[in-house]
C-alpha positions in Angstrom: 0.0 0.0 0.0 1.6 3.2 -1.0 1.1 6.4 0.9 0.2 10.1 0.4 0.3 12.5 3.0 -0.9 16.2 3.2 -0.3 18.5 5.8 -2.8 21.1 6.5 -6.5 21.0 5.9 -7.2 24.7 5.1 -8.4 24.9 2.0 -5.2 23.5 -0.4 -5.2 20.6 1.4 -8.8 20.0 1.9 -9.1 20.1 -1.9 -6.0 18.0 -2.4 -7.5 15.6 -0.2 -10.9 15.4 -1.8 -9.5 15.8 -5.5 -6.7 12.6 -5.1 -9.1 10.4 -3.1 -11.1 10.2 -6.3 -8.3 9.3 -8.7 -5.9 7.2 -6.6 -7.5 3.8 -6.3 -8.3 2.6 -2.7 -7.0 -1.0 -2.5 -3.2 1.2 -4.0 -3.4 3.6 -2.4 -3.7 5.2 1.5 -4.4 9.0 2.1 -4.1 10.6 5.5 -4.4 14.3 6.0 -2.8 15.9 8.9 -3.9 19.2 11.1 -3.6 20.8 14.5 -7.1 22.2 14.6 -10.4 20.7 13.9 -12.3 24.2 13.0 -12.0 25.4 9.3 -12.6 29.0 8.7 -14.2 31.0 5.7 -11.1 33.4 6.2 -12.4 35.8 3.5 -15.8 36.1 5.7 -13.2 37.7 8.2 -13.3 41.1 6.5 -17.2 41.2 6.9 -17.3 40.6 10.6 -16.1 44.2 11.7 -18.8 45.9 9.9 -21.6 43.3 11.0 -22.2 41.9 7.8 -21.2 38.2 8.6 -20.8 36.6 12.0 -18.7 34.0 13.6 -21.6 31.6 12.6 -21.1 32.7 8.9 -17.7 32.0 8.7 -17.1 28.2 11.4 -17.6 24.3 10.4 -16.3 21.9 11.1 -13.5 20.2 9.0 -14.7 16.6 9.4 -17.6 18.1 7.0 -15.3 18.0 4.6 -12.9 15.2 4.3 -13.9 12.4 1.3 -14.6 8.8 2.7 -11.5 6.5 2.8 -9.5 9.1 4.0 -7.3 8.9 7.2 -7.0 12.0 9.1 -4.9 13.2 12.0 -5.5 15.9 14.2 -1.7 16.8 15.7 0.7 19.6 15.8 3.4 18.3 13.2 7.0 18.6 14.3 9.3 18.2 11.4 9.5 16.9 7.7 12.7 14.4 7.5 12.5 14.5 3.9 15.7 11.8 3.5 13.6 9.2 5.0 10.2 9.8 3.5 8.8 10.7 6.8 6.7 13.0 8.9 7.3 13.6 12.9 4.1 14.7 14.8 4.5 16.5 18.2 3.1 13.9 20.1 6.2 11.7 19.0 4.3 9.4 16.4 6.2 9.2 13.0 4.4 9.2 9.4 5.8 7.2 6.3 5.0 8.7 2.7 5.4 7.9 -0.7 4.2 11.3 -1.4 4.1 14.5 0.3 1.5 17.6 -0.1 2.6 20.8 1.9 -0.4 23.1 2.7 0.2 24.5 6.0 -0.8 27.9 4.7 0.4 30.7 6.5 -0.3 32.2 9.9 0.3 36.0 11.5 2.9 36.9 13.9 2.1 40.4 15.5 4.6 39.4 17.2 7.1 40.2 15.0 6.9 44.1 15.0 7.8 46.1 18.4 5.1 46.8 20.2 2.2 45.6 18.1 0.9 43.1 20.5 1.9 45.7 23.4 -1.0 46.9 26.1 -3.0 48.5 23.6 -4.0 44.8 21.7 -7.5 44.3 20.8 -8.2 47.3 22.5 -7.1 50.2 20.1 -5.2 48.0 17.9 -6.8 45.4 16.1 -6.2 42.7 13.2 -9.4 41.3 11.3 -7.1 38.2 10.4 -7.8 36.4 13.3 -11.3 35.4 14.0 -10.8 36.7 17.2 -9.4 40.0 15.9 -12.4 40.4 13.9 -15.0 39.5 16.3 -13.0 42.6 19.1 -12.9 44.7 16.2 -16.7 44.7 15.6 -17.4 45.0 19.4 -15.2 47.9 19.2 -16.9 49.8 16.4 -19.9 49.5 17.7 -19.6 52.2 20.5 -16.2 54.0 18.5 -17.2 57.9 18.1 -14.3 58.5 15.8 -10.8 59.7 15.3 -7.8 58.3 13.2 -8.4 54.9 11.6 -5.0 53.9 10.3 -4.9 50.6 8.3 -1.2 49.5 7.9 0.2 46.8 6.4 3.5 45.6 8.0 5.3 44.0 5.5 5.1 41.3 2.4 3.9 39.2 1.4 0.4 38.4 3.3 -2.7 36.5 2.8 -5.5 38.1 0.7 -3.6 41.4 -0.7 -7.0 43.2 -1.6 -8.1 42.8 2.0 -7.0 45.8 3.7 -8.2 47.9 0.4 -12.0 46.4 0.8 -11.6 47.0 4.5 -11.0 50.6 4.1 -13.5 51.0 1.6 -16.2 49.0 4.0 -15.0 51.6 6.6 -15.5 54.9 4.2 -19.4 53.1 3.9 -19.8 51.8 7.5 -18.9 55.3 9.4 -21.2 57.6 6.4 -23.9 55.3 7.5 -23.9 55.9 10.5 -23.0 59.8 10.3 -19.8 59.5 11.4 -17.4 59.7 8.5 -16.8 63.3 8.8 -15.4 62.4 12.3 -13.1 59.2 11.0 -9.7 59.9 9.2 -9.0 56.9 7.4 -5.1 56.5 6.4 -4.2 53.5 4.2 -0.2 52.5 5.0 1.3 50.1 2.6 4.8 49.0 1.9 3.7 49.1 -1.7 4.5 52.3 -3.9 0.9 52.5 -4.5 -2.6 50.9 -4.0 -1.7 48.2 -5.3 1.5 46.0 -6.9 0.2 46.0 -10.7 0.4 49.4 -12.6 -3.4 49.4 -14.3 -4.8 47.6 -10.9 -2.8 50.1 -9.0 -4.6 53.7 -11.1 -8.0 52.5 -10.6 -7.3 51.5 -6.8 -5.8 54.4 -6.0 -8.3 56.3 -8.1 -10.9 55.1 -5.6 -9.2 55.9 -2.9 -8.9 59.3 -3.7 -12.5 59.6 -4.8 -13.7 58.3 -0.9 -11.5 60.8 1.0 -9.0 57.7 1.6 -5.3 58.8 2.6 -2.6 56.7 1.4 0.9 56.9 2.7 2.8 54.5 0.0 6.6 52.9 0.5 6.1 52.6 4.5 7.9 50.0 6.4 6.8 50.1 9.6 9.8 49.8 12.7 7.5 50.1 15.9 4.1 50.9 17.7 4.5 53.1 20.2 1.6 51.7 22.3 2.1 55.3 24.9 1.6 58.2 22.3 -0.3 56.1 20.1 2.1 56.0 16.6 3.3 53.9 14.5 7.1 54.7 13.4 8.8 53.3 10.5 12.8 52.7 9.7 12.9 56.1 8.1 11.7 57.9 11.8 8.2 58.7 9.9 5.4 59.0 12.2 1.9 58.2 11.6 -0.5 58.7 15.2 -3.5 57.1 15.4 -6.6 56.5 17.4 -7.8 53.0 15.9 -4.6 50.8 14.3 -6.0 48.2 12.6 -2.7 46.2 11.1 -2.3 43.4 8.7 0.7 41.7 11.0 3.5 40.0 9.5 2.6 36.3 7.7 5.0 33.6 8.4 4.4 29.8 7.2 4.6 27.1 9.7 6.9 26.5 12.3 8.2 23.0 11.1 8.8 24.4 8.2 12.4 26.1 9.4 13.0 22.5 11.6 12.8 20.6 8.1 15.2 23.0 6.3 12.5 23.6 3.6 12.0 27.0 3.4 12.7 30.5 3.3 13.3 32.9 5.6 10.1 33.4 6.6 9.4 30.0 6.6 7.4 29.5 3.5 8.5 26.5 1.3 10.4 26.6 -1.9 8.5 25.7 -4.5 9.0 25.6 -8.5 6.4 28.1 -9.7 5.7 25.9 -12.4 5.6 22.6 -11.7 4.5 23.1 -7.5 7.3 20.9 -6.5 9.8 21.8 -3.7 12.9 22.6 -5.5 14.8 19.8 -3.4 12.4 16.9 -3.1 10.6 15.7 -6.3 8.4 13.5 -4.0 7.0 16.8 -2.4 4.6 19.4 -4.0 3.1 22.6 -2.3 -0.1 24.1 -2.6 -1.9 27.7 -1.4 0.1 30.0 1.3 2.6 27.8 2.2 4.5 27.9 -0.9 6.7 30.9 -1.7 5.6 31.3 -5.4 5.2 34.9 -6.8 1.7 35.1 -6.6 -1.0 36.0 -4.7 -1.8 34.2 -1.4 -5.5 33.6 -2.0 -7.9 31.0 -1.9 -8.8 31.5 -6.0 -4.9 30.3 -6.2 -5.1 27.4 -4.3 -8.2 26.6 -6.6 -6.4 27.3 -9.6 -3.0 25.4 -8.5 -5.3 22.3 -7.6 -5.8 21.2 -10.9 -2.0 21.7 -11.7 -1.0 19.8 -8.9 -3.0 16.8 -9.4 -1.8 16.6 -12.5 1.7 16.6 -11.7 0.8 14.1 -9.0 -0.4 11.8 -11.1 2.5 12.3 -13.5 5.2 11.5 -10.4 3.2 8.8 -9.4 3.3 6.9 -12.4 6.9 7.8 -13.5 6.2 10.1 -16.6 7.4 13.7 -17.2 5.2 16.5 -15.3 3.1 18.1 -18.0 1.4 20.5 -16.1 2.7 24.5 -16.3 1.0 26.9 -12.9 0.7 30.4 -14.4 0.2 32.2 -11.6 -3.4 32.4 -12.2 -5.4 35.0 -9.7 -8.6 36.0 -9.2 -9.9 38.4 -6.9 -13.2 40.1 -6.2 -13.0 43.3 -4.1 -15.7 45.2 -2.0 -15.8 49.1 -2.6 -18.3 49.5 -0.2 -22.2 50.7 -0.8 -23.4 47.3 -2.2 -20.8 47.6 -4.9 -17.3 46.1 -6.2 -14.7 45.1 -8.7 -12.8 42.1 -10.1 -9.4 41.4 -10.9 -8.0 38.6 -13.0 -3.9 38.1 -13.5 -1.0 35.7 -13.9 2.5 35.6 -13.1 2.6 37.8 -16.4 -0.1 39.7 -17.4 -1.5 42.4 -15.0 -4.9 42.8 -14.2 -7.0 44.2 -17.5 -10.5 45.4 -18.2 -12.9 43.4 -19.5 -15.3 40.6 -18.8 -15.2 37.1 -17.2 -15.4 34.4 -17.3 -17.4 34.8 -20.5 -15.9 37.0 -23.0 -18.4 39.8 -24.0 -21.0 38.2 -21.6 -19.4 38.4 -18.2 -21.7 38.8 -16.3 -18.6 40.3 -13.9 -16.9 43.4 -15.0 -13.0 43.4 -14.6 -11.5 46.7 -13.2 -15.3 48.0 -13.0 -17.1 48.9 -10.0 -20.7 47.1 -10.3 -23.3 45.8 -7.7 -23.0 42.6 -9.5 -19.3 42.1 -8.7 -20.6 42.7 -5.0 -23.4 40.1 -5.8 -20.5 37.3 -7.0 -18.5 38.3 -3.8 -21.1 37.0 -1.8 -22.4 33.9 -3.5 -18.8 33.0 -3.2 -19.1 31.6 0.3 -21.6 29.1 -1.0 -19.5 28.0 -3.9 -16.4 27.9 -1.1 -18.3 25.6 1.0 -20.1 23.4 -1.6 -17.9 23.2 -4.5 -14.5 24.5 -4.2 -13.6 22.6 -0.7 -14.9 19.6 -2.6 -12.5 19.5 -5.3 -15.5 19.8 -7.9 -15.0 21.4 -11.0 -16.1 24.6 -11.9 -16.7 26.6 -15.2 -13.3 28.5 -15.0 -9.8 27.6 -16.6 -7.0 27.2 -14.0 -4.9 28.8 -16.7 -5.7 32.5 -17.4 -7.6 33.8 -20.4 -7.2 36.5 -22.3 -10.7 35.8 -24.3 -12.8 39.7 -22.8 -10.0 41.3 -21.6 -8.9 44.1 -23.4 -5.1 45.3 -23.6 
């Protein structure tokens, strides 16, 4: 009986799991999936909690709902990869054999990492919407908030869901005018990026909205401290930024074992080919969604698109033959502009985001680079296709490899 193992069953490896237990006969072959936690998270639901839009109940199941049938699974902290051997240690000192290894551990914040973040001003004027919990103290705090300087600042690159902190400022600018308040709220957007965003077309129009909502952006900012007393943030430069609400986007890291195996980077994400989704040292290891240190974006719509790429492969390794299958980079991302509207973007490792339709050229019905109530409609519908298709490994209408068909250059 031959082995696969994956580690992590976020979404990468819940779809790994699901998509290989369907084409990896049962009497050949034996799949366990490995994770510390039994809770599995709508993580893009996080963004909505602050404003009350979603609740924890929106975002929590269980992640037994999702595991196929005739799949083994493991709920343990894991320890190291020994990668000569062909074997996993757990922290509870039991050892795992594999004939294959998937590596979807995704990645995790570290607060911790920047002076004074996590200091005596945590969840109570500082916050991260991240975390469930960070999400869930940020709406309590809102909720009674009278106003002042709402900073948003992202602490460094990369991080999970790099349109996140736009949509949440734009949900703010919305949120606050509702209520009567905006003329009271200051909102600063603080990004280590030279501009709204990393790709020049996406970056015009992003920064165009900003503008357009009253949005201060302070670009190129890499923040050194919180000074949790006078209530600033600080960067290496000695720039100063004060605020009354600091909501951050903390440094991402990938998993601890990571570093112990000797398989990553320096910030503990694995090395992967971007092509292929194998770690560059091990051609009996692939990596999937956060945890890999591939040049795109760390978003579910990338794990989805990297699924079909690496099962593929797989299949390829498995049964000795060349891997055939070439990950482009493919992204897709829709983003909230606040007052029941929003927007789309659609790239690759090469081509920047571009107007135009999708997924069907001339008929959409989503608008790329467009602000429309139906891009806000197909944000919302997709936490039921998250939940009942794409953790399922089912197919879906959309190419894993990006097309130009409606996008116009």
């Amino acid at each position: 009986m031959k082995k696969l193992l994956i580690l992590g069953a976020g979404t990468a490896g819940t779809m790994m799991a699901n998509k290989m237990r369907k084409v990896l006969p049962r009497s050949d072959w034996d799949i366990t999936i490995v994770d510390q936690y039994k809770t599995h998270y709508y993580q893009p639901g996080f963004l909505f909690i602050p404003f009350g839009i979603y609740n924890e109940r929106d975002v929590i199941k269980p992640k037994s709902d999702f595991f196929p049938v005739g799949v083994n699974v493991i709920f343990s902290e894991i320890e190291k990869v020994e990668a000569e051997q062909n074997r996993v240690m757990l922290a509870d000192g039991v050892s795992l054999k594999y004939d294959y290894l998937i590596i979807a551990t995704g990645t995790r914040t570290a607060p911790e990492e920047t002076d004074g973040l996590k200091g005596n001003l945590w969840y109570k004027d500082i916050f991260d919407f991240y975390t469930i919990e960070g999400a869930v103290a940020l709406a309590k705090h809102f909720k009674t908030w009278k106003g002042g300087k709402l900073v948003v600042n992202i602490t460094e690159l990369p991080y999970k869901c790099p349109v996140a902190p736009l949509e949440f400022v734009f949900f703010a600018d919305a949120f606050f005018t509702e209520r009567g308040l905006r003329d009271k709220v200051d909102i600063t957007y603080v990004t280590p990026l030279p501009g709204a965003f990393t790709k020049p077309r996406a970056t015009k129009m992003l920064g165009e909205l900003l503008e357009q909502k009253n949005i201060n952006i302070v670009p190129d900012y890499n923040i050194m401290e919180v000074d949790n007393e006078n209530k600033k943030i600080v960067d290496f430069g000695g720039k100063e930024i004060p605020f009354d609400c600091l909501v951050t986007i903390p440094t991402n890291l990938g998993a601890d074992f990571v570093e112990a195996s000797g398989l990553g980077d320096d910030m503990n994400f694995v090395k992967t080919d971007k092509f292929t989704l194998q770690q560059v040292d091990h051609e009996n290891i692939f990596v999937i969604g956060d945890a890999a240190n591939i040049p795109t974006s760390k978003a579910g719509s990338v794990a989805h698109f990297a699924a079909e790429i690496l099962e593929e492969n797989l299949l390829c390794a498995i049964e000795g033959r060349e891997l055939t299958a070439k990950f482009d980079g493919h992204a897709n991302c829709y983003i909230e502009t606040g007052y029941g509207k929003g927007t789309l973007i659609d790239f690759n490792y090469d081509t920047e985001p571009l107007p135009g339709s999708f997924p069907f050229p001339g008929l959409g019905p989503f608008g790329l680079l467009k602000v429309t109530r139906t891009n806000h409609y197909g944000k919302l519908l997709f936490r039921w296709i998250y939940w009942h298709i794409l953790l399922k490994g089912k197919d879906m209408p959309i190419e894993s490899e990006m097309q130009m068909a409606g996008k116009k250059l």
